[in-house]
C-alpha positions as CSV (number, residue, x, y, z in Angstrom):
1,X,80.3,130.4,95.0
2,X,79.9,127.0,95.9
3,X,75.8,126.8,95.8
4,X,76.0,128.5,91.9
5,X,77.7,125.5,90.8
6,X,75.1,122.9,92.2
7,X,72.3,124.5,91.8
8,X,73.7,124.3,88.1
9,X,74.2,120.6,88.2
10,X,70.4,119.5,89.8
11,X,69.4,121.5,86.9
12,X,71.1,119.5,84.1
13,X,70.5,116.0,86.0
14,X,67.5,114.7,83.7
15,X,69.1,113.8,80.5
16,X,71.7,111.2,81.0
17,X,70.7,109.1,83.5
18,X,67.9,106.5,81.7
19,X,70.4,105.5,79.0
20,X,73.1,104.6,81.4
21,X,70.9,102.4,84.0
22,X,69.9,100.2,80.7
23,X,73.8,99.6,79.9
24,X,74.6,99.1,83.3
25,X,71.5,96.4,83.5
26,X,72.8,94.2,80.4
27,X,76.4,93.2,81.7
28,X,75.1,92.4,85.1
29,X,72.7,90.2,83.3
30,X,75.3,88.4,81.7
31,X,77.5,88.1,85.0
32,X,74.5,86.7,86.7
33,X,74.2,84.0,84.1
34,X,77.9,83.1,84.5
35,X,77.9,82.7,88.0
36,X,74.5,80.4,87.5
37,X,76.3,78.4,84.8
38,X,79.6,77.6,86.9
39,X,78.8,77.5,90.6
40,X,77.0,73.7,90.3
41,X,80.2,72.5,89.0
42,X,81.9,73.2,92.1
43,X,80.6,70.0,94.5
44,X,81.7,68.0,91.6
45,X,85.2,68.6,91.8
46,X,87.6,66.1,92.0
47,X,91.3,66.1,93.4
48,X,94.0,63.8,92.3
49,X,98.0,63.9,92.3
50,X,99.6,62.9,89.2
51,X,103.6,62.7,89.4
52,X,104.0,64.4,86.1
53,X,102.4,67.4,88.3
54,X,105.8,67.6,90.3
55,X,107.9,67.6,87.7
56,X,108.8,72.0,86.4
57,X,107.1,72.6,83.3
58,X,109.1,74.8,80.8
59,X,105.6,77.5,80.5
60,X,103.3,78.7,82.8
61,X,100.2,80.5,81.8
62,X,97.6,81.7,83.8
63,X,95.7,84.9,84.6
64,X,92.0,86.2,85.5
65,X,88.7,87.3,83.9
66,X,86.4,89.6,85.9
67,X,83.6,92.0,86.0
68,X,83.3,95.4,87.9
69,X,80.9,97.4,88.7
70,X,80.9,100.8,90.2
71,X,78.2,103.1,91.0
72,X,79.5,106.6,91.7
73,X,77.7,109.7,93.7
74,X,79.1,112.2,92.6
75,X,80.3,115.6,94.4
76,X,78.6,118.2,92.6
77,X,79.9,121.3,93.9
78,X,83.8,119.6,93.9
79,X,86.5,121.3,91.6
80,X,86.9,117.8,90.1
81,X,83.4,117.3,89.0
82,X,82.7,121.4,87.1
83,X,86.5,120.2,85.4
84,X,85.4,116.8,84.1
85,X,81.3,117.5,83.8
86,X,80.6,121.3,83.4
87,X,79.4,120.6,80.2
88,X,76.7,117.9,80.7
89,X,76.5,118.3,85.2
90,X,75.1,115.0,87.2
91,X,74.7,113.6,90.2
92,X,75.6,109.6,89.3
93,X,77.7,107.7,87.6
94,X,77.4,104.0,86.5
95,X,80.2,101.9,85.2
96,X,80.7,98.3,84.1
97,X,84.3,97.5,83.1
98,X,85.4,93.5,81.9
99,X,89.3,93.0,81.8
100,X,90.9,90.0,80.7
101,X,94.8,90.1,82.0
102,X,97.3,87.1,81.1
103,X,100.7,86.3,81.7
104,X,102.5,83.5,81.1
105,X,106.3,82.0,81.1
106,X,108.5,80.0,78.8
107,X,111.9,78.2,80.4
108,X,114.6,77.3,78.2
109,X,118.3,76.7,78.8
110,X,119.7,79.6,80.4
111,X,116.9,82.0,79.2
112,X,113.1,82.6,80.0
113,X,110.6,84.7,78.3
114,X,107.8,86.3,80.4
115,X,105.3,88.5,79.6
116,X,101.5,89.7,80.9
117,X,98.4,91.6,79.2
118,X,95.7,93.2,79.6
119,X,92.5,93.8,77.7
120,X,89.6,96.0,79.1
121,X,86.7,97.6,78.2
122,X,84.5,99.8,80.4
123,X,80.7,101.1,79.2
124,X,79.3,103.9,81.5
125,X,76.3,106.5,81.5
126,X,78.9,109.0,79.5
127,X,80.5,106.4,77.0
128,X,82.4,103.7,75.9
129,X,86.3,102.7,76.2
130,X,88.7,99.9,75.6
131,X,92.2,99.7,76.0
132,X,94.7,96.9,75.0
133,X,97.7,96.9,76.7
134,X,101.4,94.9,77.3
135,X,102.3,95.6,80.8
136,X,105.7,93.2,80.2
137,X,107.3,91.3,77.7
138,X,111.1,90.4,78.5
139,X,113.7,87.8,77.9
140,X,116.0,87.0,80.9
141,X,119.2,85.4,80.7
142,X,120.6,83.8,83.9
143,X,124.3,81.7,82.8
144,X,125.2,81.4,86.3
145,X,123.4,82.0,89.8
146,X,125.1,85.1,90.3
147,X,124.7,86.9,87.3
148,X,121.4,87.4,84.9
149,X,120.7,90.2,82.3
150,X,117.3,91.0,80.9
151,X,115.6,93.3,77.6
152,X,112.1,94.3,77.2
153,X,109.3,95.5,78.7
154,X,109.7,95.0,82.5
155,X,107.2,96.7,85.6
156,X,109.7,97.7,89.0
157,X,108.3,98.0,92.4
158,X,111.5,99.6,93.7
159,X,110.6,100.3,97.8
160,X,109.5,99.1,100.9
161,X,106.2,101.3,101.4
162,X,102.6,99.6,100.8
163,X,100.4,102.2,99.6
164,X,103.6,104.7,98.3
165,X,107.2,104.4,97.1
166,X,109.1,107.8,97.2
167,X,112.1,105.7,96.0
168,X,110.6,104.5,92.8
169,X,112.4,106.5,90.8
170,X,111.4,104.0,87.8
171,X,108.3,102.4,89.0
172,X,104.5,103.2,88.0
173,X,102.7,104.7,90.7
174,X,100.2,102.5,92.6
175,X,96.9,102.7,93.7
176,X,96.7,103.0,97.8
177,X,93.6,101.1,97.6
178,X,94.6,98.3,95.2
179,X,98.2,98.1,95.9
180,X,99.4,94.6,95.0
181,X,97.5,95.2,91.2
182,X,100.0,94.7,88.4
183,X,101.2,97.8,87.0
184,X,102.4,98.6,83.3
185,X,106.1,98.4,82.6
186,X,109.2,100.3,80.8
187,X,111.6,98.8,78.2
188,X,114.7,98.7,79.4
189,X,117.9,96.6,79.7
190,X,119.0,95.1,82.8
191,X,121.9,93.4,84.2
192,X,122.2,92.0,88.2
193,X,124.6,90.8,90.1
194,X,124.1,88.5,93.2
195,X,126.6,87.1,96.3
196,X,125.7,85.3,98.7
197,X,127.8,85.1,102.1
198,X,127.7,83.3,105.8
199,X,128.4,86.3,108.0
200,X,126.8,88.9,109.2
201,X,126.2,90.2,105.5
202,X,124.6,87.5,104.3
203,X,123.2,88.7,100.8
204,X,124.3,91.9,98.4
205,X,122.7,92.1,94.8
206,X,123.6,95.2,92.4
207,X,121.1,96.0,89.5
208,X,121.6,98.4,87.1
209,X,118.9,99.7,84.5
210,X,119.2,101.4,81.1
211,X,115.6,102.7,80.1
212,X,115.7,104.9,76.7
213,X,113.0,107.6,75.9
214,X,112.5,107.7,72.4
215,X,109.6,107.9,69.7
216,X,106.8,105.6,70.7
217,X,109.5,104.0,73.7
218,X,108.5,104.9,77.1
219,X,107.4,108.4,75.8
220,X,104.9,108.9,79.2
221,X,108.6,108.5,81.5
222,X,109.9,112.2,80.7
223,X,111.6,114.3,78.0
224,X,112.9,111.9,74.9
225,X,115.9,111.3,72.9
226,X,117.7,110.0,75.9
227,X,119.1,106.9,77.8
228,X,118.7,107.3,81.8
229,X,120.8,104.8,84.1
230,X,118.9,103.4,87.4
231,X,120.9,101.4,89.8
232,X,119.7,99.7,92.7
233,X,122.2,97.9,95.7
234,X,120.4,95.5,97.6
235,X,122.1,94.2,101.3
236,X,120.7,91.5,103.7
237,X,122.5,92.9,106.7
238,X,122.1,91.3,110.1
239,X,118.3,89.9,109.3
240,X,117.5,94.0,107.8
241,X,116.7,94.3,104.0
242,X,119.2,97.8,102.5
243,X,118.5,99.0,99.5
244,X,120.3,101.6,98.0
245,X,119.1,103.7,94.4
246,X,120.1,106.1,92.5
247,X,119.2,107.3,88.8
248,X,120.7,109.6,86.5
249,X,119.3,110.8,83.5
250,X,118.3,113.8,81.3
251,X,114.3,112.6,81.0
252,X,114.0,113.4,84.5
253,X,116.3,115.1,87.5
254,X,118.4,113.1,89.3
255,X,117.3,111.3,92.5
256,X,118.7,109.4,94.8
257,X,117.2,106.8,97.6
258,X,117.5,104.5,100.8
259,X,114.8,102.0,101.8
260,X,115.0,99.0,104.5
261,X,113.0,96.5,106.1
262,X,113.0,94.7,109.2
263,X,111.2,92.1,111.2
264,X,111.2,92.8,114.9
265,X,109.4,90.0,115.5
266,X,107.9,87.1,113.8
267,X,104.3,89.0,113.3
268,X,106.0,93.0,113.6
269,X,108.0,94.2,110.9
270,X,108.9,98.1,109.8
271,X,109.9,99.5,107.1
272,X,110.9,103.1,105.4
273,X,112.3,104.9,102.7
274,X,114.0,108.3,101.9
275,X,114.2,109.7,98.5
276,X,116.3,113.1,97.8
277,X,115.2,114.3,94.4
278,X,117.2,117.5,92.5
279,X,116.0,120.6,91.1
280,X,112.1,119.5,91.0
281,X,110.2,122.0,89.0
282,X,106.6,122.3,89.5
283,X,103.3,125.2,88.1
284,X,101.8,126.5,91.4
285,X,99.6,129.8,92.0
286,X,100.9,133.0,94.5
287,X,98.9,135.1,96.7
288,X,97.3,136.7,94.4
289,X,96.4,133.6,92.3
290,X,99.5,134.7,89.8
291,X,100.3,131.5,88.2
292,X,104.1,130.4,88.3
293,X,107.3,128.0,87.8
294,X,109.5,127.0,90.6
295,X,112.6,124.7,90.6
296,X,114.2,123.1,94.1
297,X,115.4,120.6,95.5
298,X,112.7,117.9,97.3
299,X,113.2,115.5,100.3
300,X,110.4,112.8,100.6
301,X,109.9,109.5,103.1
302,X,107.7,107.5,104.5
303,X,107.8,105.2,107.5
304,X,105.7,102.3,108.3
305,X,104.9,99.2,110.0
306,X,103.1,95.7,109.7
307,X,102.0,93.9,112.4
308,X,99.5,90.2,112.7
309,X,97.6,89.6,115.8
310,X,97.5,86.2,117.1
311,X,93.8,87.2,116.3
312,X,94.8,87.4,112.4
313,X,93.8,90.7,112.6
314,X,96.7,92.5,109.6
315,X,97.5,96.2,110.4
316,X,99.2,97.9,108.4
317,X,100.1,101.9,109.3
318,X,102.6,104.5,106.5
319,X,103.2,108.1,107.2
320,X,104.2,109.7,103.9
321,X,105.6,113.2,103.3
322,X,105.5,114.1,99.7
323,X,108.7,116.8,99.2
324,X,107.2,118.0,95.8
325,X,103.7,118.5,97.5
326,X,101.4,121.4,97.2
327,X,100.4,123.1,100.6
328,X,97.3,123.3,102.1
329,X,97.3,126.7,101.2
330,X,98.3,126.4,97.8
331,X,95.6,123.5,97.0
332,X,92.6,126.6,98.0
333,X,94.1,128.8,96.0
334,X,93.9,126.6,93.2
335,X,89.7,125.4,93.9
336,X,88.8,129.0,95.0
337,X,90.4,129.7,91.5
338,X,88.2,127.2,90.2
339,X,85.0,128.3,91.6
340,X,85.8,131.8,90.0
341,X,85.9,130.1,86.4
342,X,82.9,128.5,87.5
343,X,81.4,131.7,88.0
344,X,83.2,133.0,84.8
345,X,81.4,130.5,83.0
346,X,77.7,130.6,84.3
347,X,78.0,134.4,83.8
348,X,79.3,134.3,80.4
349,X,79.8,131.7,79.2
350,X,83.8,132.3,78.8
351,X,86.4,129.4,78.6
352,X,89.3,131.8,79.7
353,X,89.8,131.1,83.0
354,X,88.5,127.5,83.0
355,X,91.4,126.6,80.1
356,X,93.8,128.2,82.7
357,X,92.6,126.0,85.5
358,X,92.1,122.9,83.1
359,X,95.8,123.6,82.5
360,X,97.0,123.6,86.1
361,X,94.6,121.1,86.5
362,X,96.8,118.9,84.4
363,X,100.3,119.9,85.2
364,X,99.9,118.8,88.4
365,X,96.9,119.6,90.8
366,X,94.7,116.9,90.0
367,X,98.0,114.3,90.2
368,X,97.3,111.3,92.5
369,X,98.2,112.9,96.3
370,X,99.1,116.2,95.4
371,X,99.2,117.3,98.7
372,X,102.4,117.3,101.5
373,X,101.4,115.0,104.4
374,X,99.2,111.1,104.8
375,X,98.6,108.8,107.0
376,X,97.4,105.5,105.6
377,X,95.7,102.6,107.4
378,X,94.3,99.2,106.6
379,X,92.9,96.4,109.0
380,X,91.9,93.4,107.7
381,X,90.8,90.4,110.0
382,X,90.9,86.8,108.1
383,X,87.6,84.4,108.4
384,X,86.5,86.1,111.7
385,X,83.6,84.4,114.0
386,X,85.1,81.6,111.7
387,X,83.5,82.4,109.0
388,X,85.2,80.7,106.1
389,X,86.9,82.0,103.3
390,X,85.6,85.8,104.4
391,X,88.2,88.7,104.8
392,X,86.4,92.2,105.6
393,X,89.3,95.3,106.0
394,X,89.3,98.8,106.2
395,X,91.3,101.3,104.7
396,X,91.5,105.0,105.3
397,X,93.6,108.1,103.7
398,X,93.8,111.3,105.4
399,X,95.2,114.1,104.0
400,X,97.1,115.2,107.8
401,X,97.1,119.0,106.1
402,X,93.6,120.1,105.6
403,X,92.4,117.2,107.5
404,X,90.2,115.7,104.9
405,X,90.2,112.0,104.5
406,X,88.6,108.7,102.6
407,X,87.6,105.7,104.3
408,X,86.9,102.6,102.3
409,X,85.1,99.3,104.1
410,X,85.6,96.2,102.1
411,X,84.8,92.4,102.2
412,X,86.6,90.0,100.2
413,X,85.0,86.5,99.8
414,X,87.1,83.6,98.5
415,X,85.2,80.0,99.1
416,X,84.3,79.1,95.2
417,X,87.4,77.6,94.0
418,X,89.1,79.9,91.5
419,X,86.6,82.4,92.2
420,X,86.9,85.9,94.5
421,X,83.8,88.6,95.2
422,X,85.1,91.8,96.3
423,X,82.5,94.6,97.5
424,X,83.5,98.1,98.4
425,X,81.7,100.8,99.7
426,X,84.3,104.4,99.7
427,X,83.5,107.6,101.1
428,X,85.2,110.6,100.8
429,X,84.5,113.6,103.1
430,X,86.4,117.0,103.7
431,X,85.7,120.8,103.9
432,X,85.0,123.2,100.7
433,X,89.0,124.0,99.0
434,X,90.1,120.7,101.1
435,X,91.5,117.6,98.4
436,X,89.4,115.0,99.2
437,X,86.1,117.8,99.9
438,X,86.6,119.0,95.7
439,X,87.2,115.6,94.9
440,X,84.7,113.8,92.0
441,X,83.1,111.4,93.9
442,X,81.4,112.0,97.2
443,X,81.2,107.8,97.7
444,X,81.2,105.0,95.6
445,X,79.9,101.5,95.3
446,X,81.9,99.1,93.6
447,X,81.3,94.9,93.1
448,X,83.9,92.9,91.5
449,X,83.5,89.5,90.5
450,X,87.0,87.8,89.0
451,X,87.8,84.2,88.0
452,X,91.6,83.2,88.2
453,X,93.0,80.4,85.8
């Protein structure tokens, strides 16, 4: 089953691939000639320390420009790759994306504005795409240290975990391997309260969220035409960060959640969370590859720790159990039911059975970590042999179930003020019907040149 659908692909290869190379070709022209036109400015700078500088400015602005490109092998007898190329198979993929993303603050009185966007536009050997969008845009009000309110557009990072937050029952969900990347918002309306005390509870904060789903508001969070209620209750409780959330709502089930942090010592901290989420419904596929609905209750967590060599050397370890997970089991089913539309297809040329595996596909297969078990790991050691400015890291996901797994070296270089060069070499391995095995991408390339301002 497997060899029809590459066989398939080698055959298809020819027609694509010229037109792409020369698209590719121009933007890295251009980002050749900005790095030409700004780098001899850099040994002319000059430092100086005016005391207007201390004083707090009522705005802030700033933000990044940057160029990215990613060259992509792709996995041509993956599940992923027959479901997003069957129609025009190849073995590459180039793409060069520019983004713009600002953000910015205004301070008056008791109340502050603050907002960030981001503008992008990406040209690869398939097509072109842009996308314009307000990740936040919200007035808070703050008439007394212990009580502030905000409305608008606001991003949450409920949770303690790096590269996952079971308890972020309102937040977007991140990218393991660009965590600390900003991440849309919802509108909603806030209001928290903060104490502060000398024993051995020493801080307690209470925030509570209204976010509405309605026509063209928040319409991606879950069923519309209603108002859910978030809550969140923060404790600093003998040096060990609480937090306790809940949300209630008809656009999604109701969940509830306990994270906490601690610092064992100076350079070893851990962290977990716990997230109990009610009648969960999900599409999956029986023995007999029947498709079918099934509603229960979920349990996930994750545990974690941090920990900084004197060497600098930044490790940082999460075990995550996804409650709403598919099994190793039921992940085959699904690509041994995608090899038969495959087969379907080449035979026939039918779309019966590939619409049905589009459509689980959709509903929740090809969601980010759709299986039951991970282990995550990154290392990063800062400037080593002293080498300035220089920050190479691993990071690895494995897939504990079937065993499959990505592993991502990186370098990060940092010495041209303003400036940062990322380059990024993943690979993705596993068996045939494993996740990361029918993934798209086999490995990938990517460079990443931003400017910060």
């Amino acid at each position: 089953m497997k060899s029809s659908r590459s066989t398939t692909c080698q055959k298809s290869m020819s027609f694509a691939e010229p037109a792409g190379m020369k698209r590719t070709v121009i933007p890295l022209l251009g980002l050749l000639t900005i790095l030409s036109s700004v780098y001899p400015g850099h040994a002319a700078e000059t430092y100086s320390l005016e005391i207007e500088e201390l004083e707090k400015k009522s705005y802030e602005i700033g933000g990044f420009a940057e160029v990215d490109w990613q060259h992509m092998a792709i996995q041509e007898d993956g599940a992923a790759s027959f479901l997003n190329f069957r129609d025009a198979p190849r073995s590459t993929l180039d793409r060069v994306t520019s983004t713009l993303q600002l953000g910015g603050s205004y301070t008056k009185g008791i109340g502050k504005f603050k907002w960030l966007a981001e503008a992008s536009a990406a040209q690869d050997d398939i097509g072109w795409s842009d996308d314009l969008a307000l990740y936040e845009g919200y007035v808070t009000l703050t008439p007394s240290s212990e009580f502030n309110s905000s409305l608008g557009k606001k991003s949450y990072k409920w949770g303690k975990g790096y590269a996952w937050n079971p308890v972020g029952f309102i937040n977007r969900t991140k990218d393991p391997n660009n965590p600390e990347e900003a991440l849309e918002g919802y509108v909603t309306t806030e209001a928290e309260w903060i104490k502060s005390f000398s024993g051995d509870l020493q801080n307690i904060a209470l925030t509570s969220v209204l976010l509405p789903v309605w026509q063209d508001v928040n319409e991606d969070f879950g069923s519309a035409d209603n108002v859910n209620l978030a809550a969140k209750l923060y404790l600093l409780y003998l040096d060990t960060d609480l937090d306790f959330m809940a949300y209630t709502g008809n656009s999604r089930t109701s969940r509830f959640g306990f994270d906490f942090s601690r610092n064992i010592t100076s350079n070893f901290e851990i962290h977990g969370e716990i997230a109990y989420f009610n009648n969960v419904e999900r599409l999956t596929l029986d023995e007999n590859n029947g498709k079918y609905r099934e509603t229960a209750d979920a349990t996930s967590f994750l545990a974690g720790i941090r920990y900084l060599s004197e060497q600098d050397l930044t490790t940082i370890i999460e075990y995550y159990h996804n409650g709403s997970g598919y099994t190793e089991q039921e992940l085959s089913r699904f690509f041994g039911l995608v090899d038969e539309a495959q087969e379907q297809w080449l035979a026939s040329g039918e779309d019966i059975l590939f619409n049905e595996v589009a459509q689980l596909s959709s509903q929740g297969f090809s969601r980010p970590y759709p299986g039951k078990n991970y282990l995550y790991a990154k290392f990063s050691q800062k400037e080593p042999f002293d080498i300035l400015y220089f920050v190479p890291a691993l990071i690895t996901i494995v897939n504990l179930d079937d065993q499959s797994y990505s592993v991502t070296p990186e370098i990060t270089y940092t010495g041209i003020t303003n400036w940062e060069l990322l380059l990024r070499f993943a690979l993705l391995q596993g068996d045939a019907s494993s996740e990361y095995g029918e993934k798209q991408n086999s490995n990938k390339v990517e460079l990443r040149l931003r400017y910060f301002f």
